[in-house]
C-alpha positions in Angstrom: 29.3 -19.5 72.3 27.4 -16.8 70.3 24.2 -16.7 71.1 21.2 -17.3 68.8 17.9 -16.0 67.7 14.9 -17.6 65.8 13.1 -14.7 63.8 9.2 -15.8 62.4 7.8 -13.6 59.4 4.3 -12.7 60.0 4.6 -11.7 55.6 6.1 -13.7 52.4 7.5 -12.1 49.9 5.8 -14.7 47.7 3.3 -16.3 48.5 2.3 -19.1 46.0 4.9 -22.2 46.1 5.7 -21.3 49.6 6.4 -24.6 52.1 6.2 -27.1 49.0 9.9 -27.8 48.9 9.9 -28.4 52.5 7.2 -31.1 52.2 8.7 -32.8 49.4 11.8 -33.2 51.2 11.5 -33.5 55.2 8.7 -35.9 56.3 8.4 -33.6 59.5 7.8 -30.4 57.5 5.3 -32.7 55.2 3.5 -33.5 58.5 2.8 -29.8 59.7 1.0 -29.5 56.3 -1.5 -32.6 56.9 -1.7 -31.3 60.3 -3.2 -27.9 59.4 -5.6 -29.5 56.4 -6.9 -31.3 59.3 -6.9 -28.8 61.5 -8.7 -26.1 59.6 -11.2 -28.6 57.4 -9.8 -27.5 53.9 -6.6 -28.3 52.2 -4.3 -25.0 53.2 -1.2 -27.2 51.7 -2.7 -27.1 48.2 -3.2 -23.4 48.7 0.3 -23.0 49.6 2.1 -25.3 47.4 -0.5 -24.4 44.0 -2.3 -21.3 44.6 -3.7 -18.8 43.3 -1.7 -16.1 44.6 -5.2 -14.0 45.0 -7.1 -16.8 47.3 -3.7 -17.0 49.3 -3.3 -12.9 49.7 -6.9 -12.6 51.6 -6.1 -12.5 54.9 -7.9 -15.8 56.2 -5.9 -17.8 53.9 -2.5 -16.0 54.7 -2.3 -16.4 58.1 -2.6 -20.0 58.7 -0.7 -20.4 55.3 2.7 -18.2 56.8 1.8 -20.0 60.4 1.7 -23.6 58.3 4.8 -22.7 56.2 7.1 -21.3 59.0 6.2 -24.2 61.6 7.6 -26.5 58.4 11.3 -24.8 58.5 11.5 -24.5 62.4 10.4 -28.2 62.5 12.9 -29.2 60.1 15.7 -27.1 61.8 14.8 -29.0 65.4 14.8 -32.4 63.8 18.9 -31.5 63.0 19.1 -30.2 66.8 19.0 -26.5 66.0 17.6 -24.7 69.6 17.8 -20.8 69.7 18.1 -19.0 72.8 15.4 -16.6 72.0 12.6 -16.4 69.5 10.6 -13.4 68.2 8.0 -13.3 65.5 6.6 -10.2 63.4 3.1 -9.5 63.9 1.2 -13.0 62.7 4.9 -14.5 63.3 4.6 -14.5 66.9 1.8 -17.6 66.9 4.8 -19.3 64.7 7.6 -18.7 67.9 4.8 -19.8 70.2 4.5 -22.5 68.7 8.4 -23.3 68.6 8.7 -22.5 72.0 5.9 -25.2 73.1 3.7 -22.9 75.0 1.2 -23.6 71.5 0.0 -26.3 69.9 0.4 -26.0 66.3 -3.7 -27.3 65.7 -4.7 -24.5 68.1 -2.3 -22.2 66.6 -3.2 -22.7 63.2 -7.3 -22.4 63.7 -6.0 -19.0 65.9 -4.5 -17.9 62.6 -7.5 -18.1 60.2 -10.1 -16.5 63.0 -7.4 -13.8 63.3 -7.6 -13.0 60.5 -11.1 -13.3 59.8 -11.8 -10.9 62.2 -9.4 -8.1 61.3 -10.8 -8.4 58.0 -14.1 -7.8 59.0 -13.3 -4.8 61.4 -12.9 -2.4 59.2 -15.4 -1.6 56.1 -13.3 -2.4 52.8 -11.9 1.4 51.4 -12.3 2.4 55.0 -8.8 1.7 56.7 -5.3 1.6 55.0 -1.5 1.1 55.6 1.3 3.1 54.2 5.4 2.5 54.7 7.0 5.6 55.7 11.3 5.2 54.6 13.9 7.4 55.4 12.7 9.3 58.7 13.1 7.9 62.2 10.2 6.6 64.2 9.7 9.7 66.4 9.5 11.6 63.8 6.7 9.4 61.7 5.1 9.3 65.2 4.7 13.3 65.0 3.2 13.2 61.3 0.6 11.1 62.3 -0.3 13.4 65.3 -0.5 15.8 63.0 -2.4 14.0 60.0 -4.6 12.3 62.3 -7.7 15.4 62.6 -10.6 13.4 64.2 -9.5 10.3 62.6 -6.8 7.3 63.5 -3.9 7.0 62.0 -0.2 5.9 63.9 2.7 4.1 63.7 1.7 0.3 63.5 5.2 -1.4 62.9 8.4 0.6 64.2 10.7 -2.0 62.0 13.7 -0.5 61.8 15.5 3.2 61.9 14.5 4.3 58.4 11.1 1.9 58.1 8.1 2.7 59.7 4.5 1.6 58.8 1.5 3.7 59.3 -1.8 2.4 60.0 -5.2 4.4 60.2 -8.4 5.5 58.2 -7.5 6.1 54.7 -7.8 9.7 54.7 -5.7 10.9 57.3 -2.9 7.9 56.0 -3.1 9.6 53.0 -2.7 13.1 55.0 0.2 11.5 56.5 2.0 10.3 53.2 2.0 13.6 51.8 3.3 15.0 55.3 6.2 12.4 55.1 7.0 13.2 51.5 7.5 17.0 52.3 9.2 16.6 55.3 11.9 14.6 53.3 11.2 11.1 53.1 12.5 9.1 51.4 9.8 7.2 50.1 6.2 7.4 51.7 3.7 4.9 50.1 0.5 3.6 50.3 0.9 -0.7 50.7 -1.6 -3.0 49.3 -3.3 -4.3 52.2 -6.6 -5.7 53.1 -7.1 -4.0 56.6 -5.3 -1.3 58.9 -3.7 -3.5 61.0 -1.9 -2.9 64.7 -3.9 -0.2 65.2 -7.2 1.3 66.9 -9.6 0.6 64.3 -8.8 -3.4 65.2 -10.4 -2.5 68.6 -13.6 -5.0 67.0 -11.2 -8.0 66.2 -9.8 -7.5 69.4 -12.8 -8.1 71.2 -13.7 -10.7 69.0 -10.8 -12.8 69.3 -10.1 -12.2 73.2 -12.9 -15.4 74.3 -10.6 -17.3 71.3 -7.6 -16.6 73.1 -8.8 -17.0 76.2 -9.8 -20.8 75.6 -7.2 -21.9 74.2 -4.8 -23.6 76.6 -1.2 -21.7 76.6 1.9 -23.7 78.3 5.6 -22.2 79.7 7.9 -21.3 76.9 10.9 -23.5 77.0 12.9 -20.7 75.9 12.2 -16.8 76.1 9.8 -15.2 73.4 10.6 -11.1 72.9 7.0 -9.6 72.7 5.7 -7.3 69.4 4.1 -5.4 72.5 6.7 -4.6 75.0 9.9 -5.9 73.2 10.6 -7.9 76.6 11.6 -11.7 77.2 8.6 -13.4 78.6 8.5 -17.4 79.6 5.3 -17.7 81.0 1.9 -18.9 78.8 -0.4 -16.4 80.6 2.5 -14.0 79.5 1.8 -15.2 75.9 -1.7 -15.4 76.2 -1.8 -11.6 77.0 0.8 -10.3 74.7 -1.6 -12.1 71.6 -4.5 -10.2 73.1 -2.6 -6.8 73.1 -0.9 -7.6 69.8 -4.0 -6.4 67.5 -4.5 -3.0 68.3 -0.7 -2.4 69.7 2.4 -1.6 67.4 4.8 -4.0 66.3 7.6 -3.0 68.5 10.3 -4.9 65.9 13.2 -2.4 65.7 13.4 -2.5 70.2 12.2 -6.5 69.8 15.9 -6.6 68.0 18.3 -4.3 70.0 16.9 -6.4 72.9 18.1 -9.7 71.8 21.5 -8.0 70.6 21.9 -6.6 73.8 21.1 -10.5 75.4 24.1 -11.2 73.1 22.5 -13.0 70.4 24.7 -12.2 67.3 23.1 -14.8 65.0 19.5 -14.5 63.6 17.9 -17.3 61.8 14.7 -16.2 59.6 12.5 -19.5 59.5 9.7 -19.2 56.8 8.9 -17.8 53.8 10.6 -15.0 52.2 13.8 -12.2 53.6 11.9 -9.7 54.7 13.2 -9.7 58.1 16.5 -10.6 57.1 16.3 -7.4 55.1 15.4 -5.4 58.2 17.7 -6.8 60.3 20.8 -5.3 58.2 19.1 -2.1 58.5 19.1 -2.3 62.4 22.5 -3.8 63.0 25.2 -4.7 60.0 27.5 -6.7 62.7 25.5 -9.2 63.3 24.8 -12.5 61.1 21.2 -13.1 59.4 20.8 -16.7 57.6 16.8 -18.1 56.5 15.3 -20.9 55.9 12.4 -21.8 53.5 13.2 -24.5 51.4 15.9 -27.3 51.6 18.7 -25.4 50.0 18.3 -22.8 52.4 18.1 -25.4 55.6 21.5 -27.2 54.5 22.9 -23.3 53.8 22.2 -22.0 57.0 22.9 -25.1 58.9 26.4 -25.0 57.6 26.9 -21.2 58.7 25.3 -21.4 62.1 28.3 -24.0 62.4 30.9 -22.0 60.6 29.3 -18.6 62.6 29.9 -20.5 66.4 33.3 -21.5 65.5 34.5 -18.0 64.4 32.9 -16.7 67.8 34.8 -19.5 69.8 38.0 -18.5 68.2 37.3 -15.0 69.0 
């Protein structure tokens, strides 16, 4: 039987709206919800379902919301007897696979969010840092421009997502150094992204240290099925595994593009996107066109994908 992968977004390509289908329609998607308002003191559901979009894009508000929201489609997918062999999550994404896996519980999880990302908001003055997406050149390369960009500041690759996507993170003026490095040296595109922080990088070095005692407290269990790290791109089952690929996680690179060709190699041949928005799916089809990529987050998209997983394993049986 083909094997199967459960990919968490640690982004949404919307953000206001995003989990309210699910808790209209699936009482166990509805509960996450009440589980985080509890959780966190203030109602993130209303945030999600109603926004503003600009209270939900700070960075405090975004993470629990994405952690809130994708726990809501992997619950509803478990409750129909969905169980991947592997998990992997993006960046934030990867306290959203924990939490699948049961080596997290969701309260902790979601309170790990919102300090998360209160402290990589804080690290870095506002103007300071900055993020740019780099299209069209492979990582190596991207890696060199930033060498060369980087004078006596930071800037280096801080999400390896696919073979033509790379994002830069760093101080703003040697980012911007390494844009216009990019754009003569034939990229494709090379732009500056909106962000609130430089992210996966050095200059996180603060939240790091900040959120290391958080980590450390909170109580981490086996995985019940393997997670592939943002750090190493390797299976790991073990909590204290977990524990220390979340610590590493804020100043390493997201290692997305080897995360992938590692769970192809395991065999997995169908990925499942659970939470809000495609922007993994759309990676995925940049990495590897011959394998399957379904999502779900909303109702429509549970009942889609449930009935392609279906058709996918009986195509692979025949075969």
């Amino acid at each position: 039987m083909s094997k199967l992968a459960f990919l968490f977004p640690g982004q949404a390509s919307q953000y206001s709206g995003m989990g309210r289908d699910l808790a209209e329609n699936f009482p166990e998607s509805r509960a996450v919800f009440e589980e985080a308002d509890e959780a966190l003191g203030f109602s993130v559901s209303k945030m999600c379902f109603e926004g503003p979009e600009e209270t939900l894009k700070l960075t405090e508000n975004t993470q629990p919301g994405i952690l809130a929201t994708s726990v809501a489609a992997w619950r509803a997918l478990e409750a129909r007897s969905v169980t991947p062999d592997f998990v992997a999550g993006h960046s934030l994404g990867e306290y959203s696979a924990l939490v699948a896996t049961g080596a997290l519980d969701f309260s902790a999880a979601v309170k790990l969010g919102r300090r998360r990302g209160c402290y990589m908001q804080e690290a870095v003055p506002p103007g300071e840092g900055a993020m740019a997406a780099i299209l069209g050149l492979a990582p190596a390369e991207v890696g060199e421009i930033c060498r060369k960009a980087a004078g006596n500041e930071v800037v280096s690759p801080a999400n390896l997502n696919s073979p033509e996507q790379t994002v830069i993170s760093g101080h703003a003026a040697a980012v911007k150094r390494a844009v216009e490095i990019a754009s003569q040296a034939g990229a494709k595109r090379a732009v500056m992204l909106p962000v609130s922080a430089p992210f996966h990088c050095a200059l996180m070095l603060p939240a790091q240290q900040r959120f290391e005692p958080d980590l450390r407290a909170a109580p981490f269990g086996p995985l019940r099925f393997p997670l592939i790290t943002n750090a190493d791109a390797e299976a790991i089952t073990s909590g204290e595994e977990a524990r220390d690929a979340l610590i590493r996680q804020i100043t390493l690179p997201v290692l997305w593009l080897d995360s992938v060709r590692e769970m192809i190699g395991q065999g997995v041949t169908i990925f499942v996107e659970v939470g809000p928005g495609k922007v993994l799916s759309g990676l995925l089809r940049q990495i590897d066109r011959s394998v399957r990529c379904f999502n779900v987050e909303d109702g429509a998209s549970l009942r889609a994908t449930l009935d392609k997983i279906t058709q996918a394993r009986a195509e692979g049986t025949e075969n």
